[in-house]
N, C-alpha and C positions, 0 to 999 in steps of 0.2 A: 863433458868429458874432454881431455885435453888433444888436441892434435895427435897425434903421431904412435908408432905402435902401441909406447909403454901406457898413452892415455887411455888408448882404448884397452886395453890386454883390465888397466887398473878399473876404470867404468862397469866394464864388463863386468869382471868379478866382483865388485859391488850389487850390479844390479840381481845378482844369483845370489849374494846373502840378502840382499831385501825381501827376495820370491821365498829362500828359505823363510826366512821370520816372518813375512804376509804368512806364508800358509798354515806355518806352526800359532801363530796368534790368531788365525781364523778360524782353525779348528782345535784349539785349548789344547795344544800339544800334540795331536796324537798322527796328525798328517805335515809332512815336511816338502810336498809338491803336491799342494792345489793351484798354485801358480807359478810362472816359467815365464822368463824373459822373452820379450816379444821377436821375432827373426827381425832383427837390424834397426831394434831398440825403436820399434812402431812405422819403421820405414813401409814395410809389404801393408798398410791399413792404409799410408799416405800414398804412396802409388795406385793400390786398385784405386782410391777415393777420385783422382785426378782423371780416371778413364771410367768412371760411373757405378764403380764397383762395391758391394761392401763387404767386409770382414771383419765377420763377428768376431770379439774379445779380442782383437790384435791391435787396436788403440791404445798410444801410450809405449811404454815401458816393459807393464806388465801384463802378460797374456793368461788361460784359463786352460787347466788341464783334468780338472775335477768341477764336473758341475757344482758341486757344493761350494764353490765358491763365488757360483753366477750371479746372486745378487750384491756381491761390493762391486765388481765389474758393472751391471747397472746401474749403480751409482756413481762408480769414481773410473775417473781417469788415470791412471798412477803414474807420474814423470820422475825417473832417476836420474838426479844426477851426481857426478863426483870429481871433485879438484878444485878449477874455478879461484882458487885460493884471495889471487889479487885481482879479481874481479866483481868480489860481491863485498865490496865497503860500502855498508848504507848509508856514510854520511855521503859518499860521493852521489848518491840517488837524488839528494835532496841539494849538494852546494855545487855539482858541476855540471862545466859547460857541454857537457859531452851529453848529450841526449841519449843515449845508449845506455845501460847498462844489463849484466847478464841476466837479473833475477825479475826484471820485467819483461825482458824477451821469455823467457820462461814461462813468465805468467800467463802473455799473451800467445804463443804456442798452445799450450794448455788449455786454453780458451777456446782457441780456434777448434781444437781436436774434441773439446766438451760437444760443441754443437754438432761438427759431423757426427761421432757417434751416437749421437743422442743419450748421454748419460747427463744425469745432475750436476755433476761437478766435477773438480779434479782434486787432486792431491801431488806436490812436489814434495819429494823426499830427497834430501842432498847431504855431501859432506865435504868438509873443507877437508885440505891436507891437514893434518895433525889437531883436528877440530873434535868436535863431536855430530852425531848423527841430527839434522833438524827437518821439519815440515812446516810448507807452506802450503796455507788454506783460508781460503776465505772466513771472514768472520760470520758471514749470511751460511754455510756451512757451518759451522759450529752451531749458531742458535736454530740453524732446520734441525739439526739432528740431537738437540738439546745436548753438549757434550759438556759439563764441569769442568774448565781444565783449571787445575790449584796447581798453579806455578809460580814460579816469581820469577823463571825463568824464559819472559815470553817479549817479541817486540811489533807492535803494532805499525800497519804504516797504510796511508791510502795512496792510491792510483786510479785516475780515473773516477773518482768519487767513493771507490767499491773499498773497503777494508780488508786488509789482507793480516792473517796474525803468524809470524816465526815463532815456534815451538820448540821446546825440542823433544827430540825423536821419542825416545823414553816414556818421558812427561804425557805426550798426547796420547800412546797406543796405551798406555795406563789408564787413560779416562775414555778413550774411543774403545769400544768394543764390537764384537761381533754381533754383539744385542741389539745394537746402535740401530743398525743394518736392518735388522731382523723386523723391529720395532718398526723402522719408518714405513717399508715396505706393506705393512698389515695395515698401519693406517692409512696409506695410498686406497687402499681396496674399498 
């Protein structure tokens, strides 16, 4: 999200139409808040975490207001973000000298907050100014949860050895479903 009121005011409301559409695509249309932005975008999950604390479903992004959405929370972590514009050029990932860039600090956040809360995995969900909607996920997520994705709109890249696949947003909730979920879970048992 970008600095300053209008970054957050613009984030913010992003992350409220992503909880709209998780919930609406979690439950095949008929709920439009099974999930709700987390108080200060997962900040109250990284605080208790620091003084010994835990709090359930407030990892991430996105928080849990209907049980029936408690097993994608078991599974994913869900990190929004929105702006970032001239920050996420993937050639600079790979030709500059700047060791930094925004969409591996992302990754690694996400990582970190995987293991505190003890889920599977994560999911970033982002969007550039004037862009379209995309997700980043691991490739090792994708074949856990045997996902199809037929795109031709996809960009692979590793870090760390680990594969990471950009999506886009569309394309993936098309092939990911709430089955996905459903299914993994039953064979866990």
């Amino acid at each position: 999200m970008k600095k300053g009121p209008n970054g957050q005011k613009k984030g913010r409301s992003f992350e409220k139409e992503i909880a709209k559409e998780l919930s609406l695509w979690w439950s095949n249309n008929e709920k439009e808040d099974v999930f709700y932005c987390t108080a200060g975008s997962g900040s109250r999950f990284t605080s208790r975490k620091k003084q010994g604390k835990d709090t359930s479903f407030s990892c991430g992004d996105i928080g849990l207001t209907d049980p029936m959405g408690k097993p994608l929370l078991d599974l994913l972590s869900i990190e929004i973000k929105r702006g970032y514009s001239d920050k996420l050029d993937l050639l600079s990932f790979v030709d500059s000298k700047n060791k930094n860039h925004e969409l591996l600090d992302w990754i690694l956040k996400a990582k970190k907050e995987v293991l505190e809360a003890k889920r599977q995995d994560f999911i970033i969900i982002f969007k550039r100014d004037r862009k379209e909607k995309m997700v980043c996920v691991s490739n090792k997520f994708i074949k856990k949860m045997d996902i199809k994705i037929e795109s031709g709109r996809e960009i692979i890249m590793v870090f760390h050895s680990v594969r990471y696949r950009l999506i886009n947003y569309s394309d993936f909730f098309k092939h990911f479903t709430s089955d996905h979920v459903i299914q993994f879970f039953e064979l866990q048992k």
